[in-house]
C-alpha positions as CSV (number, residue, x, y, z in Angstrom):
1,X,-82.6,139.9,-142.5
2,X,-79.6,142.3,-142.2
3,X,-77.5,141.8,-139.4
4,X,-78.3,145.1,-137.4
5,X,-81.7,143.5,-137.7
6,X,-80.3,140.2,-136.0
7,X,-78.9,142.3,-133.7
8,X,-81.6,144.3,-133.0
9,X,-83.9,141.1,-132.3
10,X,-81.3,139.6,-130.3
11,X,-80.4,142.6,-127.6
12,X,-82.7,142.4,-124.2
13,X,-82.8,145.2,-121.8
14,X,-81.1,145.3,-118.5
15,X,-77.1,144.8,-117.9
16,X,-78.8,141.3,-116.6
17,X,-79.4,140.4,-119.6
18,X,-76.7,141.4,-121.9
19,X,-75.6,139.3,-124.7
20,X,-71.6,138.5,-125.3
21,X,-69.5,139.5,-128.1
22,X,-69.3,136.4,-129.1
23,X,-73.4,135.5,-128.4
24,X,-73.6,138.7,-130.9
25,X,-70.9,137.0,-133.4
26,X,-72.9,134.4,-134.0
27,X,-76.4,135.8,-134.1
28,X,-74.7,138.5,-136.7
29,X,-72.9,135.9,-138.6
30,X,-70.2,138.1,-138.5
31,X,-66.6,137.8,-136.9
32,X,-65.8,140.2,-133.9
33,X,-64.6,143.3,-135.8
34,X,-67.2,143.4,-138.2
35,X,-70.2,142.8,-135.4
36,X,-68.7,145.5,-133.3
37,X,-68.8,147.9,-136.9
38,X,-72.3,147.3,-136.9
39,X,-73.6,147.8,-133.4
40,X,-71.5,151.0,-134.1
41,X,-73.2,152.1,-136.7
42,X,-77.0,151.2,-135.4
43,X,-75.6,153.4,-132.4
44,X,-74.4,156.3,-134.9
45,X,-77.9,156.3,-136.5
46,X,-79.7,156.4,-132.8
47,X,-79.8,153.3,-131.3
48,X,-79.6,153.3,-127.5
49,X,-76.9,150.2,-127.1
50,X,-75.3,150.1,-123.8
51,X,-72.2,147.9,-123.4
52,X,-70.4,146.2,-120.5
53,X,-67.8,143.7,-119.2
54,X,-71.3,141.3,-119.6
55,X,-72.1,142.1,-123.2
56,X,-74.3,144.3,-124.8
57,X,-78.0,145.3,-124.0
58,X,-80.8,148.3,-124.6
59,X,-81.1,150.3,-120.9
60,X,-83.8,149.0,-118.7
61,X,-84.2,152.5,-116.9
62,X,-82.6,155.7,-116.4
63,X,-79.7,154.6,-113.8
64,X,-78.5,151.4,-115.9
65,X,-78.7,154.7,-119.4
66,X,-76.8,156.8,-116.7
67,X,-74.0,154.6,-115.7
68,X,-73.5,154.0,-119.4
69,X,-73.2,157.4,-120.2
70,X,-71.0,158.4,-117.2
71,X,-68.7,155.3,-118.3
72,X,-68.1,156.4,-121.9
73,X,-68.0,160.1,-121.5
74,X,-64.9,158.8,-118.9
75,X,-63.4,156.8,-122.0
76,X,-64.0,159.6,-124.2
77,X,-62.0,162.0,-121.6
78,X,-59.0,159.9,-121.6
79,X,-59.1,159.5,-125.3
80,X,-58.7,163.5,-125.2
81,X,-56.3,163.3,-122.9
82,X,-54.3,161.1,-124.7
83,X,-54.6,162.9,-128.5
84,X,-53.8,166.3,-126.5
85,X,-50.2,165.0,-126.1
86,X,-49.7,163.3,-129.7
87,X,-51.0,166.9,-131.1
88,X,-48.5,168.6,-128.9
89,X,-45.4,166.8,-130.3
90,X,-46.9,166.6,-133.8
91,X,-47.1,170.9,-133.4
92,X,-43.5,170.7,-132.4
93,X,-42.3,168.0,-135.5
94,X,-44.3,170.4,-137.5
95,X,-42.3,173.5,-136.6
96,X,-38.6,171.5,-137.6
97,X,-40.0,171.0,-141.2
């Protein structure tokens, strides 16, 4: 068994029932980068993995999917934010060559 496929077993819906990092580490047999690669991945080829300060978990129902997605489209704002300013200066440091 690959360990997406431990992973996939081991998630529960509901934030309730999330699973730690470190619940996941072990279950995977993996160490914390690599377990987090993988849930990536399954997530990159359409897995539905919600994550929290609890752990990880599949939705339960539309609010708990909705809360995820408000969260991470949040996080995915201030990442723009953020590279909006680096892009800026590296424009400017490109323009002194």
């Amino acid at each position: 068994m690959t360990a997406a496929e431990r992973i996939s077993n081991a998630l529960r819906k509901g934030k309730s029932n999330a699973v730690s990092l470190a619940d996941m580490c072990i279950i995977s047999g993996l160490d914390n980068r690599h377990t987090r690669l993988v849930i990536e991945d399954m997530r990159r080829k359409g897995a539905v993995i919600c994550s929290s300060e609890c752990g990880y978990f599949y939705p339960a129902d539309r609010s708990e999917l909705s809360r995820y997605v408000k969260r991470e489209r949040s996080r995915a704002s201030s990442i723009s934010q953020t590279l909006r300013s680096a892009e800026r200066l590296l424009e400017e440091w490109k323009g002194q060559e």
